[in-house]
C-alpha positions in Angstrom: 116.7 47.9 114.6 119.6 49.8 113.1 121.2 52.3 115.1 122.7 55.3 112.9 124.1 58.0 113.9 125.4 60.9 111.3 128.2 62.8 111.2 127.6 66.5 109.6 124.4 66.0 110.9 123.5 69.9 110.2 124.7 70.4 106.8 122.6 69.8 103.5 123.2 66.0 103.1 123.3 64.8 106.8 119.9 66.5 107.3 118.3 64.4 104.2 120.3 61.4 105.7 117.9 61.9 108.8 114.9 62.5 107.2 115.4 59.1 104.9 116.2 57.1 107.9 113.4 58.2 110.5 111.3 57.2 107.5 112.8 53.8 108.1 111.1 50.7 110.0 114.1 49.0 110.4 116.3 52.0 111.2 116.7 55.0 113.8 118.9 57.7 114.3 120.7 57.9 118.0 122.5 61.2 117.2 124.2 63.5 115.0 127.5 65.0 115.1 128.6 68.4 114.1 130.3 71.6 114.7 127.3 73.7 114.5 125.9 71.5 117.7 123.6 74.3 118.6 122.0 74.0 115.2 118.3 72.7 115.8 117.5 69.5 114.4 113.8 68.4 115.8 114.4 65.2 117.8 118.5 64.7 117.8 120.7 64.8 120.1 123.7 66.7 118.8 127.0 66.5 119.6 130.0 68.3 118.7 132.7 65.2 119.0 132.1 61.6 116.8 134.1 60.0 119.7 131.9 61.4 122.8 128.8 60.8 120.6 129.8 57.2 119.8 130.3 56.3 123.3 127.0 58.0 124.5 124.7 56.6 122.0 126.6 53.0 120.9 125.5 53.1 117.4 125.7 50.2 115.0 126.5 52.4 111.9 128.2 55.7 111.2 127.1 57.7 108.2 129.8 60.5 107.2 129.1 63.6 105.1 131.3 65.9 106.7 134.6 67.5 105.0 137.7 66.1 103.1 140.0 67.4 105.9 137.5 65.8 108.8 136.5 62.4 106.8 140.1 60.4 107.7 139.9 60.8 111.7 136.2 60.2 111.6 137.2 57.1 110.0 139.8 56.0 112.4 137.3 57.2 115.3 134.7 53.9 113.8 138.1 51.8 113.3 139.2 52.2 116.8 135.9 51.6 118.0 135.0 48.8 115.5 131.8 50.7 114.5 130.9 50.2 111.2 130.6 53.0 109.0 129.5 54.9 105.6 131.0 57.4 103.7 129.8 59.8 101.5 132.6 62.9 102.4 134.8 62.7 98.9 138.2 64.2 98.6 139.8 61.3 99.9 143.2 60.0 98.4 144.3 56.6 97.4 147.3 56.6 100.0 145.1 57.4 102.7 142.6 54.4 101.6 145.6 51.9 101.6 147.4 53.3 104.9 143.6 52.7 106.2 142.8 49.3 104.5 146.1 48.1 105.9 144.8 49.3 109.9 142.1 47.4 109.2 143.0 44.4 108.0 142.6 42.0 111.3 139.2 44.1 112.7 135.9 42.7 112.8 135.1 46.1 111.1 133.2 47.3 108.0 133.2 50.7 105.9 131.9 51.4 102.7 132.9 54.4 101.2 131.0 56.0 97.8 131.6 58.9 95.8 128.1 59.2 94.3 125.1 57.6 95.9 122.7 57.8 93.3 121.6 54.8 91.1 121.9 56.5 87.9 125.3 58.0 88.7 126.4 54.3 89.3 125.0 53.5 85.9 126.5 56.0 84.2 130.2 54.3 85.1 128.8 51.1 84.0 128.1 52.3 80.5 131.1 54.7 80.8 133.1 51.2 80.9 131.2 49.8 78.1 131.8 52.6 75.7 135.4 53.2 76.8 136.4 49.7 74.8 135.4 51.2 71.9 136.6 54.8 71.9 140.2 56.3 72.2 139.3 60.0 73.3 137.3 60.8 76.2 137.0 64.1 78.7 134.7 64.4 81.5 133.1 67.7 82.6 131.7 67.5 86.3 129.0 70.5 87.8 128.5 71.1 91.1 126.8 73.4 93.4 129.4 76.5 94.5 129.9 75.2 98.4 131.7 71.8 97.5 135.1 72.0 98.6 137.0 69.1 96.4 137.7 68.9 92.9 137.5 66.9 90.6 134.8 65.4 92.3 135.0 61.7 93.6 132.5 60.6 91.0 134.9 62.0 88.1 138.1 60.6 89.9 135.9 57.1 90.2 134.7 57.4 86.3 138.2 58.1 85.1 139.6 55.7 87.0 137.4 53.0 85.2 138.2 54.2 82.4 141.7 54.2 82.4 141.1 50.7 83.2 139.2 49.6 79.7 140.0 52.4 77.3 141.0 51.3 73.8 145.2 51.5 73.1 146.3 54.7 73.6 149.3 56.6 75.4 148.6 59.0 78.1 147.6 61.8 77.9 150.7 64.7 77.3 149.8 67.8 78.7 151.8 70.1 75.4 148.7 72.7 74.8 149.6 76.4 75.6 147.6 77.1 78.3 146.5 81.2 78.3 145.6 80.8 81.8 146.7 77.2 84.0 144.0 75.0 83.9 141.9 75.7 80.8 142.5 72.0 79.2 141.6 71.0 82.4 143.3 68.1 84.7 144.4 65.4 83.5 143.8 61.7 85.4 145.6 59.2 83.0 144.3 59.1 79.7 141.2 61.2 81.2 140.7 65.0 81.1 138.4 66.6 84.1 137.2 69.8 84.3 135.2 70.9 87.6 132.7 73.4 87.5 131.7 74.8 90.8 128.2 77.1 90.4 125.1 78.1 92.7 122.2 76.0 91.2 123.8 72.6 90.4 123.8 69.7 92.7 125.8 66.9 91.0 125.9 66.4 87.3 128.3 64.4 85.3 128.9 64.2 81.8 131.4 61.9 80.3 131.9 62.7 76.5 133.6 60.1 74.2 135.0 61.3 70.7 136.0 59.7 67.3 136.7 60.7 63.5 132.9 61.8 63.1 131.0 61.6 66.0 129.9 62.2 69.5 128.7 59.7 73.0 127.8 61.7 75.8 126.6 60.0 78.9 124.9 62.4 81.1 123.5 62.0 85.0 122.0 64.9 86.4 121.2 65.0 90.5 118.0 67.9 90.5 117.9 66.9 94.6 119.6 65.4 97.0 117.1 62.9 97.8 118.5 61.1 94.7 121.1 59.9 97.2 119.0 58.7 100.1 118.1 54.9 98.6 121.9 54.4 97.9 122.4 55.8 101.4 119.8 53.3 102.8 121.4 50.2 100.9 124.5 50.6 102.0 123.5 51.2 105.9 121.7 47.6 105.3 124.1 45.9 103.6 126.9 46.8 106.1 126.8 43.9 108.5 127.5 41.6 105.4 130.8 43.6 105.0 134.2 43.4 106.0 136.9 45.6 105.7 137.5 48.5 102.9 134.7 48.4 100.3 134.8 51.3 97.6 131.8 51.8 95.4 128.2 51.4 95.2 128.5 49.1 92.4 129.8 46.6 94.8 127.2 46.1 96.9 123.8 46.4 94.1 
């Protein structure tokens, strides 16, 4: 039996987190962590610090979707105490992985950390890569629901990032356009533009749209619920004890 316990317990995602495992055979929850530890949550035990809750309930696995300013000492919290953990919080920054990566390096410790859960979102990269060896012009416009703090979102930062890796020859991109108002061309993440939209109504949806002389390729994944997460959640809580060290993606571990 796999112990989990989740961190941000009460907010949107940790509470589907919960519902997915207790649905589990081979899983339970111990506990749940959050700020808002008076917030009712029928059969955990919630506590307000990860450390106090990890030495309480000894889980086997953390699973974090919490905040970008939180997610780092959450992450040190399971280092220190060699509990493995998951994590779904994005914002995080490539400095911070490698300072982190490099902590880790001689523990008997695992953590996998994924900006986008969902199957199809993971697809979506794959054939983002595929199409990026044929095309020179690509921008990617990410939607998300109005209370996500980060943007770009770690899905877009993840897709441009593969595609910087494969695009067809081309220099980076030079920011020249006259920009009425900062930001209207959007940001720019090599030879990627991103623009982030941030509405009530959206979940997660991603479209990556690749351009030449003539025509059009837009690859689209749209998230209508959160429980589009939960089996990508689920995978990687199982495929943990396999792991060792830094692991970044879903991909990695299908």
């Amino acid at each position: 039996m796999i112990r989990v316990l989740v961190s941000g317990a009460a907010g949107k995602m940790g509470r589907e987190v919960i519902q997915a495992v207790n649905q589990q055979s081979d899983m339970q929850i111990v506990a749940g962590v959050d700020p808002a530890a008076d917030t009712d949550i029928q059969g955990v035990e919630l506590f307000v610090n990860l450390d106090a809750a990890i030495d309480a309930t000894k889980p086997d696995v953390v699973v974090d979707f919490t905040h970008p300013n939180a997610v780092i000492e959450n992450i040190k919290t399971c280092l220190a105490k060699e509990i493995s953990i998951v994590v779904g919080t994005t914002g995080l920054n490539e400095a911070e992985l490698k300072l982190l990566e490099v902590e880790a390096k001689n523990k008997d410790w695992a953590a996998i950390i994924v900006p986008n859960f969902a199957i199809g979102a993971v697809l979506m990269m794959r054939f983002a890569k595929e199409a990026a060896q044929y095309f020179s012009d690509v921008e990617i416009i990410e939607y998300h629901h109005n209370e996500k703090k980060d943007a770009p979102s770690g899905t877009a930062m993840k897709t441009a990032e593969i595609i910087n890796q494969h695009l067809t020859a081309r220099e980076p991109v030079v920011d020249d356009s006259f920009e009425i108002i900062k930001g209207a061309a959007g940001a720019v993440s090599g030879k990627v533009r991103i623009h982030s939209v941030r509405l009530p109504g959206y979940v997660a949806h991603q479209e990556v749209i690749f351009s030449s002389l003539g025509q059009n390729l837009i690859i689209r994944h749209d998230s209508t619920h959160r429980k589009s997460f939960m089996p990508g959640v689920l995978l990687a809580i199982r495929k943990l004890p396999a792991l060792k060290g830094f692991v970044y993606g879903l991909e990695q571990i299908l």
